[in-house]
Backbone as a chain_set.jsonl record, in Angstrom:
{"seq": "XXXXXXXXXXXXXXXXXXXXXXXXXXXXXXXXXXXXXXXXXXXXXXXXXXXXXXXXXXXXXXXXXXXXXXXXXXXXXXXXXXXXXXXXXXXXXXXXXXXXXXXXXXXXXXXXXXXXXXXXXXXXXXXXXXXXXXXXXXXXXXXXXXXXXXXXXXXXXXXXXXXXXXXXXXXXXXXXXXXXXXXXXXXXXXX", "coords": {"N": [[0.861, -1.178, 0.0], [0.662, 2.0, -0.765], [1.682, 5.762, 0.383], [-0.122, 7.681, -0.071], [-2.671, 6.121, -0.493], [-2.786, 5.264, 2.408], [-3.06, 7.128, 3.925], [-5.59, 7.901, 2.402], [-7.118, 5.65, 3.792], [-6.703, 5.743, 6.34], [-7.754, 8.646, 6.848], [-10.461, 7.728, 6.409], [-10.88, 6.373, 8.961], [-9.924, 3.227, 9.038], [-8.602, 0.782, 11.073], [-6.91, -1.118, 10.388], [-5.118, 0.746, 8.723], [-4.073, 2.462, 10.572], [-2.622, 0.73, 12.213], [-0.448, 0.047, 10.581], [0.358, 2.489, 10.083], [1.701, 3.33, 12.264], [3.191, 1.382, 12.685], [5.32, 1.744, 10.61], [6.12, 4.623, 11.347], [6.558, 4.582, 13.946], [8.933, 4.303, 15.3], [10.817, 6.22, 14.222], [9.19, 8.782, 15.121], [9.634, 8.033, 17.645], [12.514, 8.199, 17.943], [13.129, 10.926, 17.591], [11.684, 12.668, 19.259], [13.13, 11.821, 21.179], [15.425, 12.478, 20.791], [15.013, 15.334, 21.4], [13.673, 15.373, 23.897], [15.55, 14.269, 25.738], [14.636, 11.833, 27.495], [13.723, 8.871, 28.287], [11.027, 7.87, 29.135], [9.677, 9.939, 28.716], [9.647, 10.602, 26.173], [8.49, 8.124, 25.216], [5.956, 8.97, 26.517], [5.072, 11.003, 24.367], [5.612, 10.094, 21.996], [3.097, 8.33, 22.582], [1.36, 10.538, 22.417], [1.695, 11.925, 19.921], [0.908, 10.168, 18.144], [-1.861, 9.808, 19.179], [-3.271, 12.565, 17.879], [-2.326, 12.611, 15.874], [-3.772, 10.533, 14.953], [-6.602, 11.667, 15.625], [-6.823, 13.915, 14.069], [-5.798, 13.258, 11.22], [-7.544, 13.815, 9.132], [-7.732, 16.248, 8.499], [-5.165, 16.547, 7.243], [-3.531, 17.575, 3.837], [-1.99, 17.403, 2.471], [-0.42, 18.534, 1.238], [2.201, 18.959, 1.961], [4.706, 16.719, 2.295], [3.784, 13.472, 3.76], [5.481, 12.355, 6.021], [6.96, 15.177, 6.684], [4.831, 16.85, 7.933], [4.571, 14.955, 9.926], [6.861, 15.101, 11.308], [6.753, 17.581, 11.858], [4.809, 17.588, 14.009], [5.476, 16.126, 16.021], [7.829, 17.547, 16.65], [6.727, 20.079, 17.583], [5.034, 18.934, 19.992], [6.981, 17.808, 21.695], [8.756, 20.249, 22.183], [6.718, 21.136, 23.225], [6.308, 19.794, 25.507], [9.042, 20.344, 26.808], [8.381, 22.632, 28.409], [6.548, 22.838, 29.532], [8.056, 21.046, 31.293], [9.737, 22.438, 32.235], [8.794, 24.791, 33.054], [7.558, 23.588, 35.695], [10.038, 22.622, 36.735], [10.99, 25.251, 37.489], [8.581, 25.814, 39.636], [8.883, 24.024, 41.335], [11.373, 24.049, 42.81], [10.542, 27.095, 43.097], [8.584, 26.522, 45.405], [10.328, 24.852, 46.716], [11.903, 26.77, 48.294], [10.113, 28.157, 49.725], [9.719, 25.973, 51.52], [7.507, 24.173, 50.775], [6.849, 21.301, 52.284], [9.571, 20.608, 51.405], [10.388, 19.245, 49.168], [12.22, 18.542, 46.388], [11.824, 18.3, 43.163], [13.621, 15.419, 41.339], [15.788, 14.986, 38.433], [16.847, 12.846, 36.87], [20.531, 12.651, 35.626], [21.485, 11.108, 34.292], [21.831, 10.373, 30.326], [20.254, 8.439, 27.933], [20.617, 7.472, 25.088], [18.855, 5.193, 22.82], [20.014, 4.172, 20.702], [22.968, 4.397, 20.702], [26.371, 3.037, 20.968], [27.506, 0.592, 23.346], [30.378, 1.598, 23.987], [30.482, 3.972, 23.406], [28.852, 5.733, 25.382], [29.3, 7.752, 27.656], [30.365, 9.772, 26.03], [28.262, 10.274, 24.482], [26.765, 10.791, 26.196], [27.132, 13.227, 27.345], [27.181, 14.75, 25.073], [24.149, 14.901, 24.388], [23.946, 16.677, 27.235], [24.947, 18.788, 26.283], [23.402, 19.434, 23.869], [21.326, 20.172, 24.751], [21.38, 22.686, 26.312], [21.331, 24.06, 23.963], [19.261, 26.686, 22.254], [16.54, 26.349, 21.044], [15.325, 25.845, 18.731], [18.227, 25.633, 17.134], [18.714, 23.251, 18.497], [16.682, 21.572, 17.129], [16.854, 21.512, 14.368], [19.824, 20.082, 14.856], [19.481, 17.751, 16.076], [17.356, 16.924, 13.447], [19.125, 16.683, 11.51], [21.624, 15.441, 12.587], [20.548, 12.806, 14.193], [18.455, 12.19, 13.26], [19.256, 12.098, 10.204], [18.666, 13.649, 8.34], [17.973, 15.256, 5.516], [19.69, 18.868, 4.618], [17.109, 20.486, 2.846], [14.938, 18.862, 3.371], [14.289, 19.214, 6.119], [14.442, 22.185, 6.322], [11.692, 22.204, 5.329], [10.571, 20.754, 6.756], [10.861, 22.351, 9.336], [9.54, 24.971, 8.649], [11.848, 26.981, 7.457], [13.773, 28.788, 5.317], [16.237, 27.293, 3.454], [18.663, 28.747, 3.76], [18.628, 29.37, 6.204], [18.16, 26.766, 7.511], [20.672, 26.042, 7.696], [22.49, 27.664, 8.9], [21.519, 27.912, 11.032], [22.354, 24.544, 11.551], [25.095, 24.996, 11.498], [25.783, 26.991, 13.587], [24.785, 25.408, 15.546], [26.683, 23.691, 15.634], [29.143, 25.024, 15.975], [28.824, 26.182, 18.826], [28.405, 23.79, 20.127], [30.548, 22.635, 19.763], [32.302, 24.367, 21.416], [31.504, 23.978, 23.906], [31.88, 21.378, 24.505], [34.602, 21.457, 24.132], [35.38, 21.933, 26.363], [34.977, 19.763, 28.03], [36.478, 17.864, 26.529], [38.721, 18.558, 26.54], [39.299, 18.033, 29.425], [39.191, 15.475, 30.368], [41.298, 14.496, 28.574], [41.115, 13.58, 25.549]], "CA": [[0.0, 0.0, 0.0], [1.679, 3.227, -1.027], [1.34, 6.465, 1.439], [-1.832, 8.105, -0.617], [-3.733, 4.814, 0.035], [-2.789, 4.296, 2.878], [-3.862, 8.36, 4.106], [-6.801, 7.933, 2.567], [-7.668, 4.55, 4.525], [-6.836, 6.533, 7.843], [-9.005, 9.544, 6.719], [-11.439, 6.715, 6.595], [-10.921, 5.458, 10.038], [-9.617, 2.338, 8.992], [-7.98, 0.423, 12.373], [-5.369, -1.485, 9.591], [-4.126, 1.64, 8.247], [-3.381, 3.003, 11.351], [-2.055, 0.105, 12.606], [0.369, 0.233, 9.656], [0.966, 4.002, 9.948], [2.489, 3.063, 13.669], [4.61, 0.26, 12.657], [6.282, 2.147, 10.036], [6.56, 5.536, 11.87], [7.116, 5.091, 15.169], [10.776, 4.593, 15.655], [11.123, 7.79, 13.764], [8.681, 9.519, 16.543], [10.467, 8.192, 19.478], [14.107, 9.067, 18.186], [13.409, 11.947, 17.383], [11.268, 12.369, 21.111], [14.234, 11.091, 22.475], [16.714, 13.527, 20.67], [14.883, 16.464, 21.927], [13.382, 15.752, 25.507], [16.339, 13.101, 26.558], [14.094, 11.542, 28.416], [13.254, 8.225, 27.766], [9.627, 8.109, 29.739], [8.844, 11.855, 28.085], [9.368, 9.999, 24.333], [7.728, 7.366, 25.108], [5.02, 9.934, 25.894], [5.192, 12.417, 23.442], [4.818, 9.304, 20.753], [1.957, 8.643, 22.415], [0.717, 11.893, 22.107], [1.937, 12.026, 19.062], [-0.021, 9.027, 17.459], [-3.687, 10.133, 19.089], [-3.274, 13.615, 17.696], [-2.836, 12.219, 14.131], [-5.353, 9.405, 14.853], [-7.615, 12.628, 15.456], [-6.473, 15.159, 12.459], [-5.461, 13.02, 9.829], [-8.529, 14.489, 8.302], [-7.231, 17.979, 7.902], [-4.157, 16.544, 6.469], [-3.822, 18.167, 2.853], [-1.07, 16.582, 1.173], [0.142, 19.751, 0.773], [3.562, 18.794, 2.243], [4.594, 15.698, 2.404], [3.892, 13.091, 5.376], [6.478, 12.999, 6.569], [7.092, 16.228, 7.391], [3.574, 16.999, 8.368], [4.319, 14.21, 11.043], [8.007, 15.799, 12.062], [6.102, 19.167, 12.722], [3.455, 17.328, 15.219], [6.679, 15.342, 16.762], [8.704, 18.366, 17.335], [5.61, 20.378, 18.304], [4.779, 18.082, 20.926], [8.147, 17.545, 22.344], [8.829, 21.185, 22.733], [5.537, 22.208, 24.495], [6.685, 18.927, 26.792], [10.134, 20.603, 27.461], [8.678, 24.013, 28.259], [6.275, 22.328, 30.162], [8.937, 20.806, 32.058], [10.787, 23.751, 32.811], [7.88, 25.479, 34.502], [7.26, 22.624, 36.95], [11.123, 22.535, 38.009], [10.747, 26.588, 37.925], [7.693, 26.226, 40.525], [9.06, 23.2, 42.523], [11.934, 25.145, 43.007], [10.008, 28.162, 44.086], [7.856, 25.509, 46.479], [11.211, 24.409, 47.67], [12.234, 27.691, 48.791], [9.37, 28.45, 50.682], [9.29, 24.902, 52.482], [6.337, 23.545, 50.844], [7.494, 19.842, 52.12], [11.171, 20.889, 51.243], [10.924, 18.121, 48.138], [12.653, 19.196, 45.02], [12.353, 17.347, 41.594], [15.502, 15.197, 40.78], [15.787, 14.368, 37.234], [18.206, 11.749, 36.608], [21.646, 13.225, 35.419], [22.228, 10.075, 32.867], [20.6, 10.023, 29.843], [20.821, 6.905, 27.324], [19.862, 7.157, 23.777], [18.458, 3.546, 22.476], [20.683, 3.694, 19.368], [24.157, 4.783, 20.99], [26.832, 1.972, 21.507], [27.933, 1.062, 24.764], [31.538, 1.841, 24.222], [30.04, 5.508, 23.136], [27.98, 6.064, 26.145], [29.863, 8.667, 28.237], [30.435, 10.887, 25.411], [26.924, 10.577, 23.532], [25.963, 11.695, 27.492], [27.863, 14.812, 27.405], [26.845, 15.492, 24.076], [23.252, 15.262, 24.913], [23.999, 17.106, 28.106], [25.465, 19.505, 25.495], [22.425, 19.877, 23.398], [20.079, 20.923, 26.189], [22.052, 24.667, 25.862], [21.038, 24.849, 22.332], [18.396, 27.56, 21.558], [15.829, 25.073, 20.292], [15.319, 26.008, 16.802], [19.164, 25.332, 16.737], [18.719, 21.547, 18.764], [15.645, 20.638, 16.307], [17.54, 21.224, 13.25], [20.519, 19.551, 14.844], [18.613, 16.301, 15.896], [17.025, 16.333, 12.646], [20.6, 16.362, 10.951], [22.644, 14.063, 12.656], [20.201, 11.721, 14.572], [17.415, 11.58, 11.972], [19.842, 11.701, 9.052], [17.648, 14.525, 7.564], [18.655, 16.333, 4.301], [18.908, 20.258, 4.779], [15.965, 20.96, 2.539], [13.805, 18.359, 4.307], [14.897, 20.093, 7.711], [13.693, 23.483, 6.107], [10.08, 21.991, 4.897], [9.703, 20.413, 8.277], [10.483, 23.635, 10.317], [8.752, 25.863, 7.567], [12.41, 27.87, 7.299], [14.384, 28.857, 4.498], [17.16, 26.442, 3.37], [20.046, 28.996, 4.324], [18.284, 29.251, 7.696], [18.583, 25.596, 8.016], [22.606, 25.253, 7.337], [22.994, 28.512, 9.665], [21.45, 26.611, 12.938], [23.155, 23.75, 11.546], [26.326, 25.353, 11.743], [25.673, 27.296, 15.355], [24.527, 24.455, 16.683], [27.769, 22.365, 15.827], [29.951, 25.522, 16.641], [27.967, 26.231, 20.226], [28.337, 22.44, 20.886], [31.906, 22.159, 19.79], [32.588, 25.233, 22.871], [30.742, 23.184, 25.064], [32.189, 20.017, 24.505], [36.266, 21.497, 24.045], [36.072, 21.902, 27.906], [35.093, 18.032, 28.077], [37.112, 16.544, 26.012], [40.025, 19.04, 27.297], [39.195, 17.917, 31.014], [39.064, 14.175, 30.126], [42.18, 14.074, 28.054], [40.314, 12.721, 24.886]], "C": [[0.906, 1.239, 0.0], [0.899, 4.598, -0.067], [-0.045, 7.28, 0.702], [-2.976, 7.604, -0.315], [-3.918, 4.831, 1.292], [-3.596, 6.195, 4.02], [-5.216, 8.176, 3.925], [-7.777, 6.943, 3.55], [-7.912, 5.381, 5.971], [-7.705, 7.283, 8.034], [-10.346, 8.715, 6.737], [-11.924, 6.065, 8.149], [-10.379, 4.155, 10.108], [-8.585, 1.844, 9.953], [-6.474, -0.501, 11.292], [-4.59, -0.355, 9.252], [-3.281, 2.186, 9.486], [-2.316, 2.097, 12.319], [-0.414, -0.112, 11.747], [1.156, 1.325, 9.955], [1.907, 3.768, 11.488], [3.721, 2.193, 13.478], [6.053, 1.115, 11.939], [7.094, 3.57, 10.48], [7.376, 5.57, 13.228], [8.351, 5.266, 15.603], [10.746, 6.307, 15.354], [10.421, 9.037, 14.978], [9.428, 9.81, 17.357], [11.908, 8.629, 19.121], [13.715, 10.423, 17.774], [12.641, 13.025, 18.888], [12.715, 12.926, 21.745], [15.554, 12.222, 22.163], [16.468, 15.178, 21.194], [14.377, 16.279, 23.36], [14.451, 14.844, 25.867], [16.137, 12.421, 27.7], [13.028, 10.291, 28.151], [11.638, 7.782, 27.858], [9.064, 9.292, 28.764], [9.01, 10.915, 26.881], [8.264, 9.381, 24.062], [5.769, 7.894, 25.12], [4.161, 10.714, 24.857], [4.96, 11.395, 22.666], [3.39, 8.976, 20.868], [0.923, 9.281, 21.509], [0.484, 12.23, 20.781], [0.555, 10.814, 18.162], [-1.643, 9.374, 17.603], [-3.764, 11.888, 18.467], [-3.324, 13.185, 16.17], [-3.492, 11.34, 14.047], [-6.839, 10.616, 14.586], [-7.481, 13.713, 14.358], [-5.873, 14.599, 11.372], [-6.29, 13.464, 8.958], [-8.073, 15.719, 7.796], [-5.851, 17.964, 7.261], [-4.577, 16.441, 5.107], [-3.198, 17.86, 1.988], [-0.289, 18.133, 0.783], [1.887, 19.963, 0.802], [4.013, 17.463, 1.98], [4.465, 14.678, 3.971], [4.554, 12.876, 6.434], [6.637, 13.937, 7.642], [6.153, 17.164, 8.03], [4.092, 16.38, 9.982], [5.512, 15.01, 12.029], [7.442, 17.18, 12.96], [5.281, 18.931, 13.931], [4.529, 16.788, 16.491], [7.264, 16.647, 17.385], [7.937, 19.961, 18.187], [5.293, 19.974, 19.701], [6.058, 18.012, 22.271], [8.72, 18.957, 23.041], [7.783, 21.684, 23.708], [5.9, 21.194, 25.914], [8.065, 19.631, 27.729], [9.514, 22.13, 28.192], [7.586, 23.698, 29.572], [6.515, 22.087, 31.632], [10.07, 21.829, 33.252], [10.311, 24.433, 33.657], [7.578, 24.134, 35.962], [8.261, 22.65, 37.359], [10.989, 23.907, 38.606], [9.708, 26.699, 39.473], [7.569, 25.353, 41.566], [9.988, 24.002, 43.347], [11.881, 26.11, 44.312], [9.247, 27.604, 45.496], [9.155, 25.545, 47.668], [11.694, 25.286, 49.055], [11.717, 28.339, 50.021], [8.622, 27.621, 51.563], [7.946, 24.435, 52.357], [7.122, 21.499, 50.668], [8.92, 19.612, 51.518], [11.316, 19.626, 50.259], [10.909, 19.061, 46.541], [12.604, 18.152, 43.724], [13.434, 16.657, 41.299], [15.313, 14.472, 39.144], [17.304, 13.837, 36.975], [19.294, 12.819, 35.713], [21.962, 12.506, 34.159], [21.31, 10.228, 32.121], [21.032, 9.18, 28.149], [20.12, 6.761, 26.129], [19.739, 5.304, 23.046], [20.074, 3.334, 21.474], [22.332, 4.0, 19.596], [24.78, 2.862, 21.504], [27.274, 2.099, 22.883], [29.167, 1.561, 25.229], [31.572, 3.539, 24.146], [29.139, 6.258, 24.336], [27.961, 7.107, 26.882], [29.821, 9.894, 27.158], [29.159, 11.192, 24.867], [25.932, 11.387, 25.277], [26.477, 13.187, 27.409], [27.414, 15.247, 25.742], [25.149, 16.079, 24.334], [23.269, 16.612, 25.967], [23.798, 18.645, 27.183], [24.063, 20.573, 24.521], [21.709, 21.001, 24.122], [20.739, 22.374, 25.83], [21.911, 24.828, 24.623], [20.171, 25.412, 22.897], [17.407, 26.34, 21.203], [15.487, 24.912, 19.062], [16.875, 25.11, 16.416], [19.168, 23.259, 16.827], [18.025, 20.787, 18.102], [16.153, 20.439, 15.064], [19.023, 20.338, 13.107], [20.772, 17.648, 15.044], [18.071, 15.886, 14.441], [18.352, 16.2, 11.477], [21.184, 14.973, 11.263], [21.943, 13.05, 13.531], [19.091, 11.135, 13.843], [17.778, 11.188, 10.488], [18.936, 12.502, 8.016], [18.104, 15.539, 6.643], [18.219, 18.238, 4.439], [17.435, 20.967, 4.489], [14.649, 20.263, 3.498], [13.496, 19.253, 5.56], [13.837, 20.978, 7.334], [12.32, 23.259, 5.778], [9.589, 21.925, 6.204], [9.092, 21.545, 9.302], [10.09, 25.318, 10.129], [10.246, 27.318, 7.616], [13.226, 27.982, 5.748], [16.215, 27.975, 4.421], [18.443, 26.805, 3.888], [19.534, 29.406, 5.944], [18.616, 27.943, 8.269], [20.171, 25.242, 8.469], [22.936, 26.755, 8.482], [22.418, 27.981, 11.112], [22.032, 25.71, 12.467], [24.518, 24.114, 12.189], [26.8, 26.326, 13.038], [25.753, 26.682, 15.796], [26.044, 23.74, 17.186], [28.955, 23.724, 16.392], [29.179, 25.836, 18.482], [28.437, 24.265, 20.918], [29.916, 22.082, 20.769], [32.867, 23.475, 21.35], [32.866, 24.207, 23.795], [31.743, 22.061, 25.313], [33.979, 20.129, 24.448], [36.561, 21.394, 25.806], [35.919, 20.297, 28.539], [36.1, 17.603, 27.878], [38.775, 17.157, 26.803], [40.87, 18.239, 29.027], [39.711, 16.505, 31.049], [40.315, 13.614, 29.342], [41.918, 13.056, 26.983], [41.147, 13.146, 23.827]], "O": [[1.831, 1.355, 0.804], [-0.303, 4.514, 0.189], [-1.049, 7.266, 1.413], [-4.012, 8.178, 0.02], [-5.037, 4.493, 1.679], [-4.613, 6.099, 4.706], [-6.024, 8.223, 4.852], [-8.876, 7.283, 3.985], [-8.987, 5.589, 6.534], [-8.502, 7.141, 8.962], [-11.331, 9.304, 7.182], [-12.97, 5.473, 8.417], [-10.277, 3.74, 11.263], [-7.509, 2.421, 9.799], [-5.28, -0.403, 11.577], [-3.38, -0.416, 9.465], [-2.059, 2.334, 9.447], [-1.418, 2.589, 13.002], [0.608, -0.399, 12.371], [2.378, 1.271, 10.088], [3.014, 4.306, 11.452], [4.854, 2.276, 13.953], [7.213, 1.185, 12.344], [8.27, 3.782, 10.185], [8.369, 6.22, 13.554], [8.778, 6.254, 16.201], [10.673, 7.268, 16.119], [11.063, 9.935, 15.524], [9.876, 10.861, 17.815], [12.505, 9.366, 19.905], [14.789, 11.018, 17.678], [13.226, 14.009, 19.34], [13.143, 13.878, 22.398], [16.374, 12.663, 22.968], [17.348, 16.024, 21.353], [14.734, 17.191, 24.106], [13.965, 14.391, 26.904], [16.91, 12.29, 28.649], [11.84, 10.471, 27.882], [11.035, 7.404, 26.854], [7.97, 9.273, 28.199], [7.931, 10.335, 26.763], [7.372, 9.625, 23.25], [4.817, 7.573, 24.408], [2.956, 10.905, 24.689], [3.778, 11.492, 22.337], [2.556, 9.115, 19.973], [0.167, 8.982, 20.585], [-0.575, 12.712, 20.38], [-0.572, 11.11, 17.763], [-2.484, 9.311, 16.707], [-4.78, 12.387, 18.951], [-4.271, 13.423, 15.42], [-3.986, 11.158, 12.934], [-7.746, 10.523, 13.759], [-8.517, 14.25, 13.965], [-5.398, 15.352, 10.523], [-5.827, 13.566, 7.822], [-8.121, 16.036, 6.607], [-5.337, 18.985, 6.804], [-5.507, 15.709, 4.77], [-3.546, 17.925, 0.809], [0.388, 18.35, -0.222], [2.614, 20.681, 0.115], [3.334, 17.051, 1.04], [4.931, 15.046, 5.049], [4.255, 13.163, 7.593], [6.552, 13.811, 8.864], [6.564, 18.167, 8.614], [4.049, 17.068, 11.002], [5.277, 15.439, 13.158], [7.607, 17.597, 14.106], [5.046, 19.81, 14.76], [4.353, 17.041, 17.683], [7.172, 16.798, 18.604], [8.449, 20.667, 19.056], [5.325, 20.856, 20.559], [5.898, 18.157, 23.483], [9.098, 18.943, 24.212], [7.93, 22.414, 24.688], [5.822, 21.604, 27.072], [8.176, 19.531, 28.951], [10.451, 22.837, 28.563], [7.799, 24.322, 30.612], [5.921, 22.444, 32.649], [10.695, 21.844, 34.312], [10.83, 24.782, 34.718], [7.46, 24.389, 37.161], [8.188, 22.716, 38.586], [10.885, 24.051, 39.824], [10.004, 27.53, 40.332], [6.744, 25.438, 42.475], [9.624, 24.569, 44.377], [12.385, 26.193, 45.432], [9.348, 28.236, 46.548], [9.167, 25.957, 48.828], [11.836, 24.926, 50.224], [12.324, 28.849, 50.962], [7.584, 27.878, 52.173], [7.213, 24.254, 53.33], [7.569, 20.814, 49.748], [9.315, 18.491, 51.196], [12.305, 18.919, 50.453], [10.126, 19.784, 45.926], [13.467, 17.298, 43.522], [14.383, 17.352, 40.934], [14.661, 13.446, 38.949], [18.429, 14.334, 36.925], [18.776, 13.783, 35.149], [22.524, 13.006, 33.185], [20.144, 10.281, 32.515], [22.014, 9.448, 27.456], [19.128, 6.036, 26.05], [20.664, 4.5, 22.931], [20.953, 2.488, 21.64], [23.018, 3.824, 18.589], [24.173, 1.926, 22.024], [27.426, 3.139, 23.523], [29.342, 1.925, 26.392], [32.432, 4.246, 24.67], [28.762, 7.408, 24.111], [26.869, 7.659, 27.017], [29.246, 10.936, 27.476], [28.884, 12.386, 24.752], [24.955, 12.128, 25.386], [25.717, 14.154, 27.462], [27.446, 16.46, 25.534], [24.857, 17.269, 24.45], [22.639, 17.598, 25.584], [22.851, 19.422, 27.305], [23.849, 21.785, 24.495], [21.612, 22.225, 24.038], [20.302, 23.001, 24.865], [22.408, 25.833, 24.116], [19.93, 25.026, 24.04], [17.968, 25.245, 21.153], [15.388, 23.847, 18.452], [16.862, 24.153, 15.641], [19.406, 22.385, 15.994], [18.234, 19.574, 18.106], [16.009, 19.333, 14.542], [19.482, 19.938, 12.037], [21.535, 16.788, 14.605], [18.224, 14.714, 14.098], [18.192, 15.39, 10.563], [21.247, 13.913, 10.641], [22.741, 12.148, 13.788], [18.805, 9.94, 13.781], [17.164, 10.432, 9.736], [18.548, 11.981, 6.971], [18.584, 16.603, 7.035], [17.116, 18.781, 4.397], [16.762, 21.654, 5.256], [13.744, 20.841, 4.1], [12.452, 19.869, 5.769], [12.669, 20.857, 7.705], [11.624, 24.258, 5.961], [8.689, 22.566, 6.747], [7.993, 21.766, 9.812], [10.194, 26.323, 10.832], [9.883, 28.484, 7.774], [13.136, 26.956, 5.074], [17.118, 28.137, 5.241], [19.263, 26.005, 4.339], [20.399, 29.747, 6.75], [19.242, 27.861, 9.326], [20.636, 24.453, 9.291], [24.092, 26.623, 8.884], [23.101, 27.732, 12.105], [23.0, 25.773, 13.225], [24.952, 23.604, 13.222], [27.969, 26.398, 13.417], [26.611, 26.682, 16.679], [26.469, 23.401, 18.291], [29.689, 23.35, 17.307], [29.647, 24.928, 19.169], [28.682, 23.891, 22.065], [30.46, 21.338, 21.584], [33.873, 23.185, 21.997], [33.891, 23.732, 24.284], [32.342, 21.97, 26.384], [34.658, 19.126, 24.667], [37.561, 20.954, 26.374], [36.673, 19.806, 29.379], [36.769, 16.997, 28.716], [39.636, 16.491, 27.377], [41.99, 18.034, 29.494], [40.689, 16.306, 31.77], [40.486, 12.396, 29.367], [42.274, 11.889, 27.148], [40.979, 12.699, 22.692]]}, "num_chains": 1, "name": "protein.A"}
């Protein structure tokens, strides 16, 4: 079944298509989840989320883009309102903490363990992550969809509705900003 068919089946309701549309997408969801909240619970989420949101609006999909990148926009959509989310709840535990409501603070684990990293790579793909997190987020979405989605500039630019030399200029922040970051690592570590 080719992706036209298999759209229209969904726009239909059809419980095979969508069962289809999951098999073949989801990885792509969760790494890409996983490359922006580093948080393997929050992915697992956010695909969720992700999946009943286009279970419910595949209808208003127009073909206008391709699916793809329709789906990347709902993925990285999703994932950001989760991080921002996130940020206000440590922001207002925090403030809780401060003023002794039950003196308990949030701890979010320190490690964080992408599925697809080897184990001999584990330390550094942590500090890179770590690394990310200080992007800008425009810069970390175009840099996830680079080097962990394997995503061709122009794609990039359809997905995040920018212009192609917008894409290769967060590309190229991101990797100078992360190569900063990461010289006092590798400096420290004797790498």
């Amino acid at each position: 079944m080719n992706q036209p068919e298999l759209i229209v089946q969904l726009q239909q309701g059809d419980e095979q298509a969508f069962k289809k549309l999951l098999d073949e997408w989801q990885d792509m969801v969760y790494n890409t989840a996983i490359g922006i909240v580093q948080n393997e619970d929050d992915a697992d989420d956010i695909t969720q989320d992700v999946f009943i949101q286009v279970y419910q609006s595949v209808s208003s999909f127009k073909g206008e883009s391709k699916f793809s990148t329709w789906l990347y926009r709902i993925v990285i959509s999703k994932a950001l309102d989760h991080v921002k989310r996130k940020k206000r709840k440590k922001r207002f535990a925090f403030v809780q903490s401060l003023f002794g409501n039950d003196g308990e603070e949030i701890v979010h684990p320190e490690e964080f363990n992408h599925p697809g990293v080897v184990m001999e790579n584990k330390e550094r793909a942590a500090e890179l992550f770590k690394a990310m997190e200080l992007l800008p987020d425009n810069q970390r979405i175009a840099f996830t969809l680079h080097k962990l989605e394997a995503q061709k500039h122009q794609d990039i630019a359809e997905i995040m509705n920018l212009s192609l030399t917008a894409v290769e200029s967060l590309i190229a922040r991101a990797k100078g900003n992360l190569r900063k970051t990461l010289t006092a690592y590798y400096i420290k570590n004797n790498f």
